[in-house]
C-alpha positions, 0 to 999 in steps of 0.5 A, a space after each residue: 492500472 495494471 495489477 489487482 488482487 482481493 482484500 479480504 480485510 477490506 472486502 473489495 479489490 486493490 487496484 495498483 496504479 502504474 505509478 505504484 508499480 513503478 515505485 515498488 520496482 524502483 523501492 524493491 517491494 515485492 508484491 507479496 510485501 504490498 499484499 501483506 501490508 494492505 491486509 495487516 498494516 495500520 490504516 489511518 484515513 488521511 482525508 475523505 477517502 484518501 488514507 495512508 496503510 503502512 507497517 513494519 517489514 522486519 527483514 528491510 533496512 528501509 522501514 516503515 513502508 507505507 502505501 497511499 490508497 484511495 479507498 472507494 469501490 476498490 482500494 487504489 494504491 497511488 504510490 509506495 514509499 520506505 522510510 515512511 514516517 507516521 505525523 
């Protein structure tokens, strides 16, 4: 895992794997969105510790964008998606 930054809404580290690094490049999201997102987007617990954390980027014309995170120790981000859709 290459990139981490603190969580101030979580209280731990967000680690970003390279799989997610490789979707932000390939979906434009800027690491500034991926910050933005973790601290105020929704959080929906998917199953255990996986969940999904997603919003709004008013200014993309690709919208929701949603990352899937493993929340342990520290926040894991495993991917980044646009277009997301809330089930």
């Amino acid at each position: 895992m290459s990139e981490s930054f603190y969580s101030k809404r979580f209280e731990k580290n967000v680690w970003l794997t390279n799989h997610a690094i490789e979707s932000m490049a390939k979906r434009r999201i800027t690491l500034f969105e991926v910050k933005k997102l973790i601290e105020t987007g929704e959080y929906r617990v998917l199953q255990g510790s996986h969940g999904w954390v997603y919003g709004d980027f008013s200014q993309r014309e690709d919208n929701l964008v949603c990352a899937a995170v493993v929340n342990e120790k520290a926040i894991i981000i495993k991917t980044v998606m646009v277009q997301w859709q809330v089930r």
